[in-house]
C-alpha positions in Angstrom: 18.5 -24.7 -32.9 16.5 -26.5 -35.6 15.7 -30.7 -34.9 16.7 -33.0 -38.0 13.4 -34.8 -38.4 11.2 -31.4 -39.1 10.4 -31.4 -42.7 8.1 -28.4 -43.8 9.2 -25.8 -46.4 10.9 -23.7 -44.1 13.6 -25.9 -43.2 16.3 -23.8 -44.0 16.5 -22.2 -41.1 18.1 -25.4 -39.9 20.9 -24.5 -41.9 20.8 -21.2 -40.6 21.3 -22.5 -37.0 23.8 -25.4 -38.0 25.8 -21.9 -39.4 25.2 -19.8 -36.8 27.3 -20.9 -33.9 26.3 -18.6 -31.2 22.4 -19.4 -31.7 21.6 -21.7 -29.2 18.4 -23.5 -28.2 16.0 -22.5 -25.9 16.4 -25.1 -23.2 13.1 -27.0 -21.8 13.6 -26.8 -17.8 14.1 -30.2 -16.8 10.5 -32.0 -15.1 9.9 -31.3 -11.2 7.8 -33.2 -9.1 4.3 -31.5 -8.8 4.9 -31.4 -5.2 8.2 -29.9 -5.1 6.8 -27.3 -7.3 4.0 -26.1 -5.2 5.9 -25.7 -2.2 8.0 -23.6 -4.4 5.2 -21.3 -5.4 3.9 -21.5 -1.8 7.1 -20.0 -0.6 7.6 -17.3 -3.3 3.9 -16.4 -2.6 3.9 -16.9 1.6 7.8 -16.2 2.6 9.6 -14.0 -0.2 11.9 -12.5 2.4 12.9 -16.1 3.7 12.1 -15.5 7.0 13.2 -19.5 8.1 16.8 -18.7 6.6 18.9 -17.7 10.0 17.7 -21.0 11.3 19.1 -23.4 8.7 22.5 -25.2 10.1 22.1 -24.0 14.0 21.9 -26.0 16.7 18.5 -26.7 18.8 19.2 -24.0 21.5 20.2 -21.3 18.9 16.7 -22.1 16.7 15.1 -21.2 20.3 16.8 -18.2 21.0 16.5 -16.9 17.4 12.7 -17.6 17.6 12.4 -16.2 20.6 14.0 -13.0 19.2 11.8 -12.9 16.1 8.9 -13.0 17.9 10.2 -10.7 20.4 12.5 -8.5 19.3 13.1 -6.6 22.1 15.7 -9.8 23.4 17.6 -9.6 19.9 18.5 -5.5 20.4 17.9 -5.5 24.2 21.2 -6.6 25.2 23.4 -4.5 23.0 21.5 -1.7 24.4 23.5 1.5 26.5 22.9 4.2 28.7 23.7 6.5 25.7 20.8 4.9 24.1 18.8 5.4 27.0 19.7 9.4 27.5 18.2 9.6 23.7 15.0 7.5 24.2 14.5 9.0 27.8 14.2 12.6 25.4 12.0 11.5 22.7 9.3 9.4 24.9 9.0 12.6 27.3 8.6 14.2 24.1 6.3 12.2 22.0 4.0 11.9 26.0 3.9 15.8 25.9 1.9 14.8 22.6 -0.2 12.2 23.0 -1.3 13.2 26.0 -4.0 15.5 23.9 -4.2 13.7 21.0 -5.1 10.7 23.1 -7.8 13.2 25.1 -8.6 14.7 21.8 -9.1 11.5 19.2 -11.6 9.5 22.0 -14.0 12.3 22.0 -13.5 11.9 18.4 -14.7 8.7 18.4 -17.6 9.2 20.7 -15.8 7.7 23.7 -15.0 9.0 27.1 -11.8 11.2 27.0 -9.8 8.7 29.3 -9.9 6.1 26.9 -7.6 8.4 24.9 -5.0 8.0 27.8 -5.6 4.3 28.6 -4.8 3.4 25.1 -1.3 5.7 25.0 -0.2 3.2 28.2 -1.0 -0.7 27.7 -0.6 -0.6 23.3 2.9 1.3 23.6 4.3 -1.6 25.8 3.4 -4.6 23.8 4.4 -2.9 21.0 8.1 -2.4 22.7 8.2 -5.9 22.9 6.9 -7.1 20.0 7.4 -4.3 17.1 10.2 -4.4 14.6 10.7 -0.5 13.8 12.6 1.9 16.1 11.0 4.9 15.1 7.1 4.2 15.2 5.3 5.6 18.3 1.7 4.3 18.8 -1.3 5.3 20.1 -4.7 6.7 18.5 -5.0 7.6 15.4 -7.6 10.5 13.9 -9.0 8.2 11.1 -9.4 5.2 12.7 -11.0 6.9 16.0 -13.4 8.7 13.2 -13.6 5.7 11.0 -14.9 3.8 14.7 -17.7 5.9 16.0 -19.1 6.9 12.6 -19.6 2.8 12.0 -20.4 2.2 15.5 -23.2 4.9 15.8 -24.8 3.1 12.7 -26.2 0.5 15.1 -25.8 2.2 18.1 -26.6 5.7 19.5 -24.0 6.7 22.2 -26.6 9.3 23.6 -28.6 7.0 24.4 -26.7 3.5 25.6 -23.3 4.7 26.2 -22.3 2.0 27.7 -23.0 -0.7 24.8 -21.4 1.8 22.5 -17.9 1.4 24.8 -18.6 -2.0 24.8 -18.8 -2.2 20.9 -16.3 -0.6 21.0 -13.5 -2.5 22.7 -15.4 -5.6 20.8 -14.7 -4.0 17.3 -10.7 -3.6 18.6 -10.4 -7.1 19.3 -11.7 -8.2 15.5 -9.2 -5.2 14.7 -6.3 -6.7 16.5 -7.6 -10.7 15.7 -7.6 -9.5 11.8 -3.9 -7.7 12.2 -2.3 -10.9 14.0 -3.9 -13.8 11.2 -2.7 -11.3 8.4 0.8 -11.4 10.0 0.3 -15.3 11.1 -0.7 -16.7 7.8 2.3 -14.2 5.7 -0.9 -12.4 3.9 0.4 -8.4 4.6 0.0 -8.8 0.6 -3.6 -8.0 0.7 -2.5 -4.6 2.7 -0.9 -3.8 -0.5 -3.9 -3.5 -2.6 -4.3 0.0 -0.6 -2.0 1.6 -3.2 -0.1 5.0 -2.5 -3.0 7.4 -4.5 -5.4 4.6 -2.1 -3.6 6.4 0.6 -3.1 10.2 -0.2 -7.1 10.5 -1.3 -8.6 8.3 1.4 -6.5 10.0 4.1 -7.0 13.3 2.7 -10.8 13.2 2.7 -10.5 11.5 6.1 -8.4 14.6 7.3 -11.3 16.9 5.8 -14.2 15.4 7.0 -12.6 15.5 10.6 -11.6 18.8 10.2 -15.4 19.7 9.6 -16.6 17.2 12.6 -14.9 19.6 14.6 -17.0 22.7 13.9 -19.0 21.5 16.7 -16.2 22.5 19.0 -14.9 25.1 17.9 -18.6 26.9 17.7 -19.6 25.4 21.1 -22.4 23.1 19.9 -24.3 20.8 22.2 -26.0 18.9 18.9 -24.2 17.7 15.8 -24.7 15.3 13.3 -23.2 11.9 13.5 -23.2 11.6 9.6 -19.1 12.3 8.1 -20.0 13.8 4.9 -19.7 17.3 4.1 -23.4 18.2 3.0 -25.1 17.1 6.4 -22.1 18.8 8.5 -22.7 21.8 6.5 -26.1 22.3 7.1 -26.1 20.6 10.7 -23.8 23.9 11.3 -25.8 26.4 9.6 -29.0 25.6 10.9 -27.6 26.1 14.2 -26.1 29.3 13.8 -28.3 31.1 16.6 -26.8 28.8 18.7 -23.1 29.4 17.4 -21.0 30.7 20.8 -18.8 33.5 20.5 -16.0 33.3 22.8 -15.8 29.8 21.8 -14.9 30.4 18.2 -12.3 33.2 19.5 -10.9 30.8 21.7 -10.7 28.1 18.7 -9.3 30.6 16.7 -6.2 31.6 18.9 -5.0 28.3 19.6 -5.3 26.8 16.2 -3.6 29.9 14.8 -0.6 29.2 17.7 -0.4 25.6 17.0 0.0 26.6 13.0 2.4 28.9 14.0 4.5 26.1 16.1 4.3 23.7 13.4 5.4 26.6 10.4 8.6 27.6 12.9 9.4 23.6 13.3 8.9 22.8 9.3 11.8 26.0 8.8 14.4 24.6 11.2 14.2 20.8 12.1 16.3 21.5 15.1 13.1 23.3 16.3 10.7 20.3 16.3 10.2 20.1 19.9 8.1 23.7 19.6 5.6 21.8 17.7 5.8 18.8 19.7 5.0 20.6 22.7 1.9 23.1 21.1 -1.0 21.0 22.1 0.4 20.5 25.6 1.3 24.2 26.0 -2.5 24.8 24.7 -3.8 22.7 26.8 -2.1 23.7 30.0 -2.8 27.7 29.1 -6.2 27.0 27.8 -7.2 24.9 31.3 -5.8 27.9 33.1 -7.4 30.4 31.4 -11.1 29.1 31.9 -9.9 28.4 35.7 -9.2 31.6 36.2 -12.1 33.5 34.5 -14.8 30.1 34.8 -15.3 30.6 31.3 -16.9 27.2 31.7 -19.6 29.0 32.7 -20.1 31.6 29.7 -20.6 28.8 26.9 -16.8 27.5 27.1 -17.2 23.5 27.1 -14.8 21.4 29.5 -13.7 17.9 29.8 -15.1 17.6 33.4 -13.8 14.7 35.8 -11.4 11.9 34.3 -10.9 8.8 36.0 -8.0 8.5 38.3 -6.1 5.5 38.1 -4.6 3.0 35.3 -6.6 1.0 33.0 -9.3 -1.5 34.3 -9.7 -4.9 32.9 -12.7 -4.9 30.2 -12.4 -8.5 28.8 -15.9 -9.3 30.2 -17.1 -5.9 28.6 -16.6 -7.3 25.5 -20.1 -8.0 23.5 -20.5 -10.7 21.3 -24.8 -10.4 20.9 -25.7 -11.4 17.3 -27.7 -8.1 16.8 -24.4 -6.3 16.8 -21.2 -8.6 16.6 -22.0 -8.1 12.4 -21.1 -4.1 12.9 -18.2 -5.1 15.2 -16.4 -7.1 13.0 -17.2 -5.0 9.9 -15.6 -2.2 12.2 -12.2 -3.8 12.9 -11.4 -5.4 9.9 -12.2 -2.0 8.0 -9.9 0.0 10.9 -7.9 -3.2 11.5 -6.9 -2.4 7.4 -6.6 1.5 7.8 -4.3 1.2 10.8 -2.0 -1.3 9.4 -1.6 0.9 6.5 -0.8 3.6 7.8 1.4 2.7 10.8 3.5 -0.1 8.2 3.8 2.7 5.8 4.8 5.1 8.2 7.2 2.7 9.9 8.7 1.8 6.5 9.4 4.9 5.5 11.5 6.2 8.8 13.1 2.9 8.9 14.5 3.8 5.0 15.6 7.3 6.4 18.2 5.3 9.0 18.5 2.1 6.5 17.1 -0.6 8.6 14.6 -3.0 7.3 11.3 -3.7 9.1 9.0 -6.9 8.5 6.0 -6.1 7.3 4.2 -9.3 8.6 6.4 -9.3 11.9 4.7 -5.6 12.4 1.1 -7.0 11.8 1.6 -9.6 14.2 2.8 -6.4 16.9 0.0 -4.4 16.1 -2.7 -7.5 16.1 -1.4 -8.2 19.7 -1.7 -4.7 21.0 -5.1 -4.2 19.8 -5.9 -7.8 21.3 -4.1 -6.8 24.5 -5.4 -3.6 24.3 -9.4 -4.5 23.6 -8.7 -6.5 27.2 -7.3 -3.8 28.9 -10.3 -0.7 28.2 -8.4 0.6 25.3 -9.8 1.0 21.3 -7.5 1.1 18.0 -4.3 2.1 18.1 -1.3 2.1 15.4 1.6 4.3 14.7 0.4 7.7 14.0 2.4 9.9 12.0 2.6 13.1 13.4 3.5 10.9 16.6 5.8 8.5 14.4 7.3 12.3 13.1 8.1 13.5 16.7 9.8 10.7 17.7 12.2 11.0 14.7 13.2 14.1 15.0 13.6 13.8 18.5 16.2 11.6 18.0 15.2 8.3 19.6 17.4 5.1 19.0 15.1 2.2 19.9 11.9 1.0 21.0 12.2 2.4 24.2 10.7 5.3 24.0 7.4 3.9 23.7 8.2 2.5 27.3 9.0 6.0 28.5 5.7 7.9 27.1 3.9 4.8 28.3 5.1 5.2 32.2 4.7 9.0 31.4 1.0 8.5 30.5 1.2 5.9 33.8 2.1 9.0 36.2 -0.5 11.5 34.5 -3.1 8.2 34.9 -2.1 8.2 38.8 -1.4 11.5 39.7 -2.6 14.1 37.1 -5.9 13.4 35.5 -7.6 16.2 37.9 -5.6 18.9 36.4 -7.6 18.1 33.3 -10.9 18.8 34.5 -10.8 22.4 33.3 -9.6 21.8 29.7 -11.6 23.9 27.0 -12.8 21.2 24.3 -12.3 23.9 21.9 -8.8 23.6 22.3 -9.3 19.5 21.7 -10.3 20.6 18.6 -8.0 23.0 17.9 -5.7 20.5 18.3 -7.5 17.9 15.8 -7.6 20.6 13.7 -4.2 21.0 13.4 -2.9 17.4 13.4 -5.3 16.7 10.1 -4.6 19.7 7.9 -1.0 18.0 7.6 -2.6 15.1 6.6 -3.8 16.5 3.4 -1.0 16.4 1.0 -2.6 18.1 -1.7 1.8 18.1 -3.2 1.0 14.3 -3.5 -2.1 14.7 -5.4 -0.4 17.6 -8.0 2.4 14.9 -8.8 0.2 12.1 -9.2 -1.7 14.0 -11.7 2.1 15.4 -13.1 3.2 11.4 -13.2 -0.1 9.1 -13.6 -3.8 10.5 -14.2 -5.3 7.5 -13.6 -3.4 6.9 -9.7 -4.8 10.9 -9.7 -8.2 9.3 -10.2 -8.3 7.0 -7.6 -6.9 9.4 -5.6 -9.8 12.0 -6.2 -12.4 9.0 -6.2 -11.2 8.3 -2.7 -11.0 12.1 -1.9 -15.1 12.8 -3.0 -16.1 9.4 -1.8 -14.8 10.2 1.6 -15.9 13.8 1.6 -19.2 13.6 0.0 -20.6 10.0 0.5 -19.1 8.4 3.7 -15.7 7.1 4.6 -16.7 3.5 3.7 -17.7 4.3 0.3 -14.6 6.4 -0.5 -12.9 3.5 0.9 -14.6 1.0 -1.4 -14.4 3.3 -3.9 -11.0 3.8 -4.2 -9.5 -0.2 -3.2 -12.4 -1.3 -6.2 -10.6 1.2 -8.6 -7.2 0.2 -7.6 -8.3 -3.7 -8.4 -9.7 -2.5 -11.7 -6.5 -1.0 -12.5 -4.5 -4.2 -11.7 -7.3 -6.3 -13.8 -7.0 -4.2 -16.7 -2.9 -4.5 -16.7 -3.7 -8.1 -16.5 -6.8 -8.2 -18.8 -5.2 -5.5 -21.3 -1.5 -5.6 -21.7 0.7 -3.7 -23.8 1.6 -5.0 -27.4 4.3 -3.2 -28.8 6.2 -3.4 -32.0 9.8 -3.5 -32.1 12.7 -2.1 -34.3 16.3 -2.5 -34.4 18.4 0.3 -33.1 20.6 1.6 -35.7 24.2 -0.1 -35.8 23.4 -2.8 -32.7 21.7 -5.9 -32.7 19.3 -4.1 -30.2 16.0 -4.3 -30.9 13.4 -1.5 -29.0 9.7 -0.4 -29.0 9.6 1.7 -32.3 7.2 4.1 -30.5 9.8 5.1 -27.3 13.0 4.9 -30.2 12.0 7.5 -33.0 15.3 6.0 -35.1 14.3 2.4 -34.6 14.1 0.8 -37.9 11.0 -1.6 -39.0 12.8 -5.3 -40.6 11.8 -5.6 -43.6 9.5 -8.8 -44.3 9.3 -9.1 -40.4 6.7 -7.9 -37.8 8.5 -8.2 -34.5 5.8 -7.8 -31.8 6.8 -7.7 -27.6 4.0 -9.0 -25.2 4.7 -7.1 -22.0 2.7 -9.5 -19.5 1.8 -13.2 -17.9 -0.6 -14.9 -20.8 -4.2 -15.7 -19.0 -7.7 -16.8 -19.7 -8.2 -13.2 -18.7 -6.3 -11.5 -22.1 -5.6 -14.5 -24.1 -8.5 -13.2 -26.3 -7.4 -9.9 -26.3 -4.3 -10.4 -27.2 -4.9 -12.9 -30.6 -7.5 -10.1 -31.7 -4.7 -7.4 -30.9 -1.8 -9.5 -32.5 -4.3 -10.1 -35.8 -4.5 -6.0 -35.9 -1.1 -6.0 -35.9 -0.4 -8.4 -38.9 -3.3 -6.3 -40.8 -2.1 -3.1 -40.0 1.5 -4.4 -41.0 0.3 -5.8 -44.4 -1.6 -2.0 -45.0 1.5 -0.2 -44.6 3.8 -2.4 -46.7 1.2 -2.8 -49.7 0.8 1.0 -49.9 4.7 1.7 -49.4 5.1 -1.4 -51.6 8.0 -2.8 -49.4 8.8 -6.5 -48.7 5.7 -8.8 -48.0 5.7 -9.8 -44.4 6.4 -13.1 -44.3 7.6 -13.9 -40.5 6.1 -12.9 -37.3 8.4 -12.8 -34.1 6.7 -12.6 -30.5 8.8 -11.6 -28.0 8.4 -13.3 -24.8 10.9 -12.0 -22.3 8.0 -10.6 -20.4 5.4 -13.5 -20.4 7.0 -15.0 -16.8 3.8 -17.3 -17.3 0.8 -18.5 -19.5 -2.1 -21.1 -18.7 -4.3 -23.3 -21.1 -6.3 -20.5 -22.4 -3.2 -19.0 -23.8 -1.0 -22.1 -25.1 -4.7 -22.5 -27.1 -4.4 -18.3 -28.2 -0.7 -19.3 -29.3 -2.2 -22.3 -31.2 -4.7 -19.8 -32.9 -2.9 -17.0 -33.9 -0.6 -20.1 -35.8 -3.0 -20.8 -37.7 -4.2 -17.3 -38.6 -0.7 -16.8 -39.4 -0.4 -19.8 -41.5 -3.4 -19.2 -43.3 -2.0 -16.1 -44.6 1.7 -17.7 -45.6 3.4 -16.7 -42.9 5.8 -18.1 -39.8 5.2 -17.7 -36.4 8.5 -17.6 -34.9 8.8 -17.1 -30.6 11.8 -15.5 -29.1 13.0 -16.1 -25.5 10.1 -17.6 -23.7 10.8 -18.5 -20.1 11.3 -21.6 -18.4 7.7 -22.0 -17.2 6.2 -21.0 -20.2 8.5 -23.5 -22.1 7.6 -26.2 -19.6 4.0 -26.2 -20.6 4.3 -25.5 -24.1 6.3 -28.8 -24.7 3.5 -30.3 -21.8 1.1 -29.0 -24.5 3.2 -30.2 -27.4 2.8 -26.8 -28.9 6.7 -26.9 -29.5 5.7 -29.8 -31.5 3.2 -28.0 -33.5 5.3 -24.8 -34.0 8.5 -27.1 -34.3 11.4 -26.1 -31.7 14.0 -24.6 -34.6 11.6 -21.3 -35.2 12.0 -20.5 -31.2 15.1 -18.8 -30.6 16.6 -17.3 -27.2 16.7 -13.7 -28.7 15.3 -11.6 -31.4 18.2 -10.7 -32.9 18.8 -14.5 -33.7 14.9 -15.1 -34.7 16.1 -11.8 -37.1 18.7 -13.2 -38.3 17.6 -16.9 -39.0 14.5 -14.9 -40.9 16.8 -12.8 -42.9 18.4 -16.0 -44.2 15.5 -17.6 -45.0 14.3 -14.9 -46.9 17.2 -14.1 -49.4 17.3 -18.5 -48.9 14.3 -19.2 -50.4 13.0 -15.9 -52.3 13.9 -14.4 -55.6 15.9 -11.6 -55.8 13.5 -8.1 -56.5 14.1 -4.1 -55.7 12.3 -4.9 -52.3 14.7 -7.8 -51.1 17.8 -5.8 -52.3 16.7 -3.7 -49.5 16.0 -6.5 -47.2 19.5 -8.3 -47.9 21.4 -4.8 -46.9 19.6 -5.1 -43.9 19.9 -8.5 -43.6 24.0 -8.4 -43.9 23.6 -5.5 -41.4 22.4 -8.1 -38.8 23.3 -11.4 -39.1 
């Protein structure tokens, strides 16, 4: 591996090379135009998946139809589809309506709208979605964290009590930044920024969500006419208890029954999955037996709340509701971007994880664009946020649909209760709304999640509980912050603070592991082999020449007070540095000369093709010279063990370092 022209006194490892014949040199990638290369890093960055692949070699009129069938595709499945499929989807949209008929009722009221808004967002969404949505299994409509997440940030600028009309008009405004925020994300290939909502992200932040709606709904279930608008657990606490005079009765028995039924429905359904559809159907079945019962005693008029009238009819236009005044289009942005996020989390990562169940692959920035186009649609068309719910998303599975369809079905089923069925409402207890709210968010908190994150990784348990008490005892948007700024810290520090670790060789192999997992790794003697286990920045270039410097010291300790071998070579493994900058080409050039100030050899093993490319830009290879950077450690061992029974005299120390030495090489 060694050039001819080096001349310092270590160029016996030349010989060791010219001896060797299975060394061979690390190759320097040949030179790439600086424009070639930055497309390249564009499209590992932008299109990983390739999504311009299927149209390479095909004729104009094929590149059509297959774009037309990415952006739509309905037209790519649509025409292998049969009446078998049908009978299924027919089953699981009739199903999934039965459901989100009361969520839908149940979730607007939740977010300070009026209870038909629930409905009108369960009809025009689910069809654009059809249409445009990669995944089989999602079914959309409202969600309980986004419809919370929306009138807790909305009644920050605007009290609903008092101009409910601007609120609703906020309202569709803030779903059209949602859906506008969704599309570009999908548009300009960014879903990455999605992902800095890691999983603990998730199971905290949707966990306090779940409580903090849970306790919203005490105002229900205890029949209160005045509640705090504030989400966090102190002012819904005492907003309850300082009402307690006021606390109804029959409405808590009421509460009480049907939230014990619909945790019965669900316990029977989690025992035997054949028995889904007696969950599925609970908050329908309350609702129907819970509007009968206060018709036919007019408990509505013994402290027993009631929807009241709901609109007949399908959705009206509301693009001209749509407010863009200065004083408020600051909250309505900050609103849908924050739910636009929360949404796409949840329904990508619901979508993902039924489309693994019947191995299909869904595009992540395909399903953005879907979603950015129903909320768009949808802000047009008197609707507010929807995604794929997953208690919906659940129902669907198990139900057994086969495509996209059923979204169609529960969208003409929600059509016929819009036209026909909306009076029938009119006597629905709201207890029972929340009964049913209730219910849907106590399976949202997964405290099993949180136990094995703390079993696996304390600090993903961390960010989960940050998220949690942020949520729960602050507001959502601070447990939110709170738990995306401690995710970003983690990923700083990996990147700021990577691991160092000092490697052995594996008895009888040429193997050489960290000497901390591999109890029976042996140390080389005379040789400190060091692995750095990440990309070399500006960010932990300084880090890692102060760490690599304790190394060498706490090496030289250990062998002056075992009186072993003097080191005399230090190997850095590189396999893992996939890249380095300026700042740490200039760390390499420093720790060389702290390492030739003390009479040693740098020596670099594997180093990728990047970083090679910019240490011979830097002329660093120069500087090092190329015959001390081998393509593994066990050749950077081995030309290091020759050097040293090469060059040294023989003493009781290198008798032990030539049996290892013949051992290896």
């Amino acid at each position: 591996m060694g050039n001819a022209d080096y001349t310092s006194p270590w160029t016996s490892s030349n010989d060791y090379n010219s001896n060797s014949a299975a060394n061979h040199r690390v190759a320097i990638p040949p030179p790439q135009p600086f424009v070639m290369s930055l497309k390249n890093t564009l499209k590992e960055t932008f299109f990983p998946d390739d999504p311009l692949r299927q149209f390479k070699n095909q004729s104009p009129r094929k590149k059509l139809i297959l774009g037309l069938q990415y952006v739509f595709p309905i037209l790519e499945w649509g025409p292998r589809y049969t009446l078998e499929f049908f009978r299924a989807d027919l089953i699981a949209g009739i199903t999934i309506a039965s459901l989100a008929i009361p969520q839908g009722i149940s979730y607007a009221k939740l977010a300070n709208l009026p209870p038909i808004l629930g409905l009108y967002s369960s009809f025009v969404p689910p069809l654009i979605y059809a249409v445009m949505g990669s995944s089989r299994d999602l079914a959309v409509g409202t969600v309980a964290v986004g419809s919370l997440l929306t009138g807790s940030m909305l009644s920050e600028v605007v009290n609903v009590n008092e101009d409910p009309q601007l609120y609703l008009h906020l309202a569709f405004t803030a779903t059209l930044f949602a859906g506008l925020f969704e599309a570009a994300l999908g548009i300009f290939r960014l879903g990455f920024i999605v992902d800095f909502l890691s999983h603990a992200t998730i199971v905290g932040f949707m966990g306090g969500a779940a409580t903090v709606v849970c306790l919203q709904q005490l105002k229900g279930i205890f029949g209160l006419d005045h509640f705090t608008h504030a989400t966090d657990i102190i002012s819904v606490m005492r907003s309850v208890f300082t009402q307690i005079h006021q606390w109804r009765w029959e409405s808590a028995v009421l509460g009480c029954v049907f939230l014990f039924y619909l945790l019965l429905a669900r316990y029977f359904s989690k025992k035997k999955a054949k028995l889904f559809w007696i969950s599925a159907m609970a908050p329908l079945t309350s609702v129907i037996l819970g509007s009968l019962l206060v018709y036919l005693t007019h408990a509505e008029k013994h402290g027993i709340q009631v929807i009241g009238e709901l609109k007949k009819g399908i959705n009206p236009g509301s693009m001209m509701d749509l407010n863009f005044d200065s004083r408020y289009l600051t909250a309505a942005i900050k609103t849908g971007i924050v739910t636009g996020i929360i949404a796409l989390a949840e329904g990508i990562a619901v979508g993902r994880s039924f489309a693994m169940f019947k191995n299909y692959h869904i595009d992540g920035n395909k399903e953005m664009i879907a979603f950015g186009m129903m909320n768009i649609a949808g802000s047009c068309t008197s609707c507010y946020l929807t995604a794929g719910p997953f208690s919906r998303s659940a129902v669907n599975f198990n139900a057994g649909c086969k495509t996209a369809v059923s979204n169609i079905v529960m969208a003409f089923a929600v059509m016929i209760t819009l036209l026909f069925l909306t009076p029938l409402f009119y006597y629905t207890p709201l207890v029972v709304l929340s009964s049913i709210i209730i219910a849907a968010m106590l399976g949202l908190i997964d405290y099993e999640a949180a136990i094995h994150l703390w079993h696996v990784d304390k600090f993903d348990f961390l960010v989960c509980m940050s998220a949690y008490i942020g949520v729960v005892f602050a507001s959502i948007e601070v447990g939110l912050v709170l738990a995306i700024g401690l995710s970003i810290l983690r990923v700083l520090l990996f990147v700021a603070r990577p691991r160092t670790l000092v490697l052995g060789n594996i008895p009888d192999s040429k193997v050489y592991r960290s000497v901390d997992q591999y109890q029976n790794a042996n140390n080389v003697p005379g040789i400190l082999i060091l692995e750095i286990d990440a990309p070399i920045y500006f960010a932990n270039s300084n880090y890692l020449r102060e760490r690599i410097s304790r190394w060498i010291d706490d090496e030289e300790d250990k062998l002056k007070s075992s009186g072993e071998t003097s080191l005399q070579y230090v190997i850095l493994d590189m396999s893992a540095v996939g890249n380095i900058d300026t700042s740490g080409i200039s760390m390499l050039d420093e720790v060389k000369k702290i390492v030739d100030r003390r009479g040693f050899k740098l020596v670099l093993a594997n180093p990728g093709a990047e970083v090679m490319k910019k240490l011979n830009k830097s002329k660093f290879l120069e500087t090092l010279g190329q015959e001390w950077i081998f393509l593994t450690v066990g050749e950077a061992v081995g030309a290091c063990n020759y050097m040293l029974h090469s060059c040294k005299p023989k003493n009781s120390a290198d008798d032990q370092s030539e049996k290892y030495s013949n051992n290896i090489v």
